[in-house]
Steps between C-alpha positions, in 0.01 A plus 500: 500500500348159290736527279806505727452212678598323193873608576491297855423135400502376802125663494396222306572241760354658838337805654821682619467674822819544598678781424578574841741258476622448155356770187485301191776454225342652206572310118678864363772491838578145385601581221680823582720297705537205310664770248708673746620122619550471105727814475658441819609109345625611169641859642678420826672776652396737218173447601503502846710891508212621259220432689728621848461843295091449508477517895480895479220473195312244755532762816324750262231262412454403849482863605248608216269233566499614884542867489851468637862703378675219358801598733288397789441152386720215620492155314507224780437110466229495757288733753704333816815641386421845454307545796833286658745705369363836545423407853876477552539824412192621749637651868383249752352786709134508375190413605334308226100375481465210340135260414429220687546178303602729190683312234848344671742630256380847612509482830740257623809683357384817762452257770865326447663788500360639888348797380246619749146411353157496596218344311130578354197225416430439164068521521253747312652813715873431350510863410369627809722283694789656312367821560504520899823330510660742242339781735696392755804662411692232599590323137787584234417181286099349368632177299198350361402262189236714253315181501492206739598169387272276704203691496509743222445820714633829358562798613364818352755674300367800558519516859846396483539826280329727794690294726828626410386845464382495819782382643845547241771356674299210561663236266273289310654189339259249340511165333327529149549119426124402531359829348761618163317447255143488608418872438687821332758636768666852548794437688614893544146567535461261796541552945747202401893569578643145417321199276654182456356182285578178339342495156403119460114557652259755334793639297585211264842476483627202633746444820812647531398875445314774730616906552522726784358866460587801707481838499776782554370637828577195711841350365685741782340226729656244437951380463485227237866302526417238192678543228694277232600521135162502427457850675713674296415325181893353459601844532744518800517866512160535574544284860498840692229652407161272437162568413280418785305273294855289396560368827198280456658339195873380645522255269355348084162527427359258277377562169259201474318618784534878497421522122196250601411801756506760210309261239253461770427847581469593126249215440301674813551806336315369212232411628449826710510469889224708556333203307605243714420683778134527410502134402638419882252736629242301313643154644500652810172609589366239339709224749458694798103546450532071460699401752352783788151315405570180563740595822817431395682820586623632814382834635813664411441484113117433547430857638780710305354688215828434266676154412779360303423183272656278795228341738571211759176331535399245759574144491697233604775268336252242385309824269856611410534199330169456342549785318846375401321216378281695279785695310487834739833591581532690810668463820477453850579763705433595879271271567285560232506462094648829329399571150607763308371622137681705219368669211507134321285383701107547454158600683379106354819324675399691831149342479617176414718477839202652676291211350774235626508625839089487542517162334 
């Protein structure tokens, strides 16, 4: 991983843990979109229709990377609004359980809309939680981010899997925005019915670009109404009869971004994810062991057995800045200071914030 941090310069100038909030423009993306920006100055429209004819060539990569039929992929601008618009298209008459204090784009759109809801804590039982509420009988709809954005919690993928075997018309729609691209991910092979994400965090790729994923056996729930000449690909005659997946693209997608989002996964793909996800696994324990000793952490994250790379330690405005002031980028977050490590970052940059905050 040494040798890869040469391609984020910004390296050079700071310990960079911040991810959560911004992944890192890499030196090779640059320069992939300076040349598209090249083509697109000297080609005009010419340009522009050709790369309209990559979109289905970036679905595939998209579903490849996540173990998804590319016919199940939809290529949206942002995580807000796909969960937005395929929340239009979801019958108002469900009972949905949503996390307390889970990230706002998630759960506000379900609470706007007057669906019935109820709530679980976000502590070191979070499955458990789920669990007895789930057993309830009483819920068509868990809505849940994989991982937490102020605290870094997340949830175990495997008990979403015996979740929803448990329990099959339970629908299980998750926010991946904090966790693709931290670890390898089966998306058919997962409890999950419905994942959303923007792609400018662990993914790479910039703003402007994320994907929804879903799988055949739930699209009968739901009566999507957008549509434009997008949908149909500027192909009127196709207007009556859409692919599930096209009403979540009503209108152009860009090739800047989405071809950064393909460029981006490839680059992962290069590098292996089950690679990174050792490397974050590394990163992980090794912050976590840190920050629990000097009691920094909250019980939720201090007493669950797995983490993401996200922690929100203790500390006030005044420490939040100090840090700031010695080239740690991070941010403030719920009270606390959230930072967040990717496979660029290093076991030596963890100890030298450690080494700060005892100073």
């Amino acid at each position: 991983m040494q040798n890869l941090r040469k391609k984020f310069p910004v390296l050079n100038q700071c310990i960079y843990a911040n991810t959560a909030a911004t992944g890192l423009l890499s030196e090779d993306l640059m320069e992939w979109r300076q040349g598209h920006d090249l083509d697109y100055l000297i080609g005009g429209s010419k340009m522009k229709m050709k790369s309209f004819e990559e979109m289905p060539q970036i679905r595939e990569t998209v579903g490849s990377f996540f173990g998804c039929k590319a016919e199940n992929v939809a290529l949206v601008p942002n995580f807000s609004f796909g969960l937005n618009t395929l929340l239009e298209g979801l019958p108002k008459i469900q009972n949905v359980l949503l996390l307390n204090n889970d990230y706002p784009s998630l759960n506000w759109p379900f609470e706007t809309r007057g669906f019935d809801r109820d709530y679980v804590e976000i502590d070191e039982h979070l499955e458990k939680n789920i669990q007895e509420k789930v057993e309830t009988g009483k819920f068509d709809v868990l809505a849940l981010s994989l991982v937490q954005w102020i605290n870094g919690v997340k949830i175990d993928l495997e008990f979403l899997k015996q979740l929803k075997n448990d329990h099959p018309n339970l629908l299980i729609m998750a926010d991946g925005t904090q966790f693709c691209g931290t670890e390898q991910f089966d998306f058919e092979d997962s409890g999950i019915d419905v994942l959303a994400t923007s792609s400018y965090k662990w993914l790479l790729a910039g703003f402007g670009n994320g994907f929804v994923m879903v799988k055949d056996e739930i699209k009968g729930r739901f009566d999507l109404k957008s549509i434009g000449n997008g949908s149909v690909d500027r192909d009127g005659s196709k207007r009556n009869n859409l692919p599930f997946c096209k009403h979540l693209e009503p209108g152009h997608l860009d090739s800047l971004n989405f071809g950064s989002l393909k460029y981006s996964l490839e680059f992962l793909d290069s590098i292996g994810m089950p690679h990174i996800g050792t490397q974050l696994k590394k990163l992980s324990q090794k912050a976590k062991l840190e920050f629990t000793a000097m009691g920094l952490l909250e019980q939720s994250v201090a007493n669950r057995d797995g983490h993401s790379t996200i922690f929100n330690i203790k500390g006030d405005q005044q420490l939040f800045q100090k840090l700031n002031e010695q080239d740690v980028v991070c941010s403030y977050r719920g009270g606390g200071i959230r930072l967040s490590f990717h496979f660029y970052n290093t076991e030596e940059e963890i100890e030298l914030i450690v080494k700060m905050l005892k100073s």
